[in-house]
Each structure stands twice: as structure tokens, then as C-alpha cells.
Kinemage of the C-alpha trace (Angstrom):
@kinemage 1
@onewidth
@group {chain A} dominant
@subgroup {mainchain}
@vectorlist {calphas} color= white
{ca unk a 1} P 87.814 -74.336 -10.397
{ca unk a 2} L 85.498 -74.899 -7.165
{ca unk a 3} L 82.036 -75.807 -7.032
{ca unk a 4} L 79.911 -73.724 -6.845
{ca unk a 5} L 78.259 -73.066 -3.656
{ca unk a 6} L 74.660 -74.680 -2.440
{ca unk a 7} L 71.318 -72.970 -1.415
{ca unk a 8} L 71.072 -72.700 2.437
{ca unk a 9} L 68.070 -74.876 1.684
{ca unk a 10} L 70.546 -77.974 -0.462
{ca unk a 11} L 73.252 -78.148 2.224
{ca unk a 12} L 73.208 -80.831 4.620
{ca unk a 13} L 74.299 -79.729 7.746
{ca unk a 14} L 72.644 -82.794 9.941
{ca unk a 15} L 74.468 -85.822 11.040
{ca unk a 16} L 72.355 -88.751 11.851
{ca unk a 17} L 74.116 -91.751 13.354
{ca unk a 18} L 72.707 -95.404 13.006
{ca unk a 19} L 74.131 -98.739 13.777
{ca unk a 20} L 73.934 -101.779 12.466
{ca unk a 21} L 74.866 -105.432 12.845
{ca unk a 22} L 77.737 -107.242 11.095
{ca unk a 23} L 75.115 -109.065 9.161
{ca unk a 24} L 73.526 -105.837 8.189
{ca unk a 25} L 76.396 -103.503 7.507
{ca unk a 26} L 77.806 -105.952 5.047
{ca unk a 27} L 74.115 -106.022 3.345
{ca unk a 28} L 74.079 -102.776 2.773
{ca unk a 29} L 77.651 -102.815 1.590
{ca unk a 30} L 76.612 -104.893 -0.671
{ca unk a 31} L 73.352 -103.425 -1.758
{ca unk a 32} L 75.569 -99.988 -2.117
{ca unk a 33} L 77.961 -101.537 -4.362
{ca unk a 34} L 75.450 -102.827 -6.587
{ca unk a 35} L 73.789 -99.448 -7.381
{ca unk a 36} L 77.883 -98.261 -7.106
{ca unk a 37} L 77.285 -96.138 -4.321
{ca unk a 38} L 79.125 -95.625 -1.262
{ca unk a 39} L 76.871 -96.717 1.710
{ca unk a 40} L 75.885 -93.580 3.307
{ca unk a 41} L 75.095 -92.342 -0.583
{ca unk a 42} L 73.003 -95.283 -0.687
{ca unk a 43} L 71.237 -94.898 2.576
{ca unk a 44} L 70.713 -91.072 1.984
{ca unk a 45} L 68.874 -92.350 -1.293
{ca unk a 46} L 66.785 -94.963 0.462
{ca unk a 47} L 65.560 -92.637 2.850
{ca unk a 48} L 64.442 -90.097 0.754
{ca unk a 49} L 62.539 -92.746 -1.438
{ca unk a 50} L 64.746 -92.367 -4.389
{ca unk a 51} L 63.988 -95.359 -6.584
{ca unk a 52} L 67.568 -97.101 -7.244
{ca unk a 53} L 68.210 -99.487 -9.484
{ca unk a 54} L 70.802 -102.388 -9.545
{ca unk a 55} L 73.370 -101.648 -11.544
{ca unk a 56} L 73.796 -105.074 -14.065
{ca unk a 57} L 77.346 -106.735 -13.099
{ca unk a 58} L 79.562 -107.201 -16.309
{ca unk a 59} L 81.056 -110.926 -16.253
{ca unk a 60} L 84.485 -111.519 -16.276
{ca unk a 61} L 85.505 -112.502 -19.801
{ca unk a 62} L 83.400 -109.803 -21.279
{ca unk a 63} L 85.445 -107.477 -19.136
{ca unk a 64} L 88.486 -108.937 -20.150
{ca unk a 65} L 87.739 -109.604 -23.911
{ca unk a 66} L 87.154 -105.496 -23.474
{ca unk a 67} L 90.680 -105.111 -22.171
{ca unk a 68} L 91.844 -106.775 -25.226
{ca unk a 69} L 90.500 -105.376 -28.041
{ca unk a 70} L 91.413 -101.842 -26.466
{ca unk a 71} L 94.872 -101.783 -28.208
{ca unk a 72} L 93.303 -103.236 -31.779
{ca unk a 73} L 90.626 -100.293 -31.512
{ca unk a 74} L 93.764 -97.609 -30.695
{ca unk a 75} L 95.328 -98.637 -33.497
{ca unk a 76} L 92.339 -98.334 -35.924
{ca unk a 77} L 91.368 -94.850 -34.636
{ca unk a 78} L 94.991 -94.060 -35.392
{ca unk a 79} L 94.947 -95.445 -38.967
{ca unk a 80} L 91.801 -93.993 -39.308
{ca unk a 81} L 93.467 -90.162 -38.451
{ca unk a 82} L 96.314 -90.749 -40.502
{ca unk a 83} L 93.892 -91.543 -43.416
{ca unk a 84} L 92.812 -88.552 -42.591
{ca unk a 85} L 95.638 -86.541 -42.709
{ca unk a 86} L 97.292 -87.656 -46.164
{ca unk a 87} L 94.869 -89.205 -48.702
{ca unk a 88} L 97.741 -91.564 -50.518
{ca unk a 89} L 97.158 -94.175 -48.095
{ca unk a 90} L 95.722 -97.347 -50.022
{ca unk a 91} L 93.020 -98.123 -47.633
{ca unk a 92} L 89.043 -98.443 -47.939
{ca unk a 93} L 88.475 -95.487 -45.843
{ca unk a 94} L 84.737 -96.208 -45.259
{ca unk a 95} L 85.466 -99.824 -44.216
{ca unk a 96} L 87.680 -98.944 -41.522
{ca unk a 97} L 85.577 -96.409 -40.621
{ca unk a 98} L 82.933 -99.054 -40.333
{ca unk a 99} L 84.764 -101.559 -38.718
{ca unk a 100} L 85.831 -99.080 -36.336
{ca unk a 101} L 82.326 -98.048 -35.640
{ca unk a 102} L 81.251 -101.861 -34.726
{ca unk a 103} L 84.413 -102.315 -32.685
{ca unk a 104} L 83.396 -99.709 -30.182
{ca unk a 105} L 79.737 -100.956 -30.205
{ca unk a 106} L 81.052 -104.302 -29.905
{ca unk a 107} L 83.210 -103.295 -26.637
{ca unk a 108} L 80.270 -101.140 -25.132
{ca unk a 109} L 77.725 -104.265 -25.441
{ca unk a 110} L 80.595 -106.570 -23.690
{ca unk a 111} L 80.011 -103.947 -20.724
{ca unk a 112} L 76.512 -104.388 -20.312
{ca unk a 113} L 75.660 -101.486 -23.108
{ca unk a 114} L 72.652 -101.766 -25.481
{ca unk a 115} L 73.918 -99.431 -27.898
């Protein structure tokens, strides 16, 4: 399915060409990438005076301590279904619910999440 078409008045159908220095292309490189936009995004935004902000960077070993506990939250989701599906299962249904609740709050807060 295609997008749908703009306004006349949304399409942008100017080109404006700027240079820069080394110094300053990498900058805003680097200012793009923080905000995770691609550099012409980012310098579209800035000159238009939309208010960006940075996005936070995620360290390392939260990102990989994320990674890890992927496959141990998989699994729980899937015990979790198949409690749902047949009810002989010996299992405390509402604790793995609950555990499987603070797992994925757990993960989202390694990423830089509040929730």
C-alpha cells in the first residue's frame, strides 16, 4: 500500500545546497545522530525552529544485559501461553505473569525507558 499523496502546499519541491567544512559536516553528523536523524532531516528541523532534543545514549552493558535476557523473557511469554492454553500445568499463573511483567519493565529501563 502507497502513501498517500501530500497537499501541493506539504511537498517539498526546493533543493537548497550548503557546504560545509570537514570540521562541520562531522558536527552535524554527529548532532544528527544524537537526535537519530539523518543530517539533512536534522538540518530541515533546525531551520524551521523545531525544538530537538538529544536522544539519551543507552550504555553498553545495559544494551547487552538487554540482549540477554531476550531469550529468558521468550521463554516466559511462551510458558505463560501454554498456561493459557491447558490449565493442568502446575504453575502459579499470576507469578509468572508478574515476573513476566517486571522482566519487560526491567529490559525497557536498561534502554533508557522510565516505564
Amino acid at each position: 500500500m502507497a502513501r498517500p499523496r501530500k497537499q501541493p502546499s506539504e511537498k517539498r519541491s526546493h533543493h537548497v545546497g550548503v557546504y560545509f567544512s570537514d570540521e562541520d559536516v562531522l558536527r552535524v553528523r554527529e548532532d544528527a545522530a544524537q537526535v537519530r536523524l539523518k543530517p539533512s532531516q536534522y538540518l530541515h528541523s533546525l531551520a524551521l525552529k523545531k525544538h530537538l532534543r538529544p536522544v539519551p545514549s543507552i550504555p553498553e552493558l545495559n544494551v547487552e544485559a538487554w540482549l540477554k535476557l531476550a531469550p529468558l523473557a521468550s521463554n516466559l511469554n511462551q510458558m505463560i501461553v501454554s498456561l493459557n492454553e491447558r490449565q493442568d500445568v502446575q504453575i502459579n499463573q499470576d507469578l509468572l505473569e508478574q515476573l513476566r511483567d517486571e522482566l519487560q519493565s526491567f529490559r525497557q529501563q536498561l534502554l533508557g525507558d522510565k516505564g
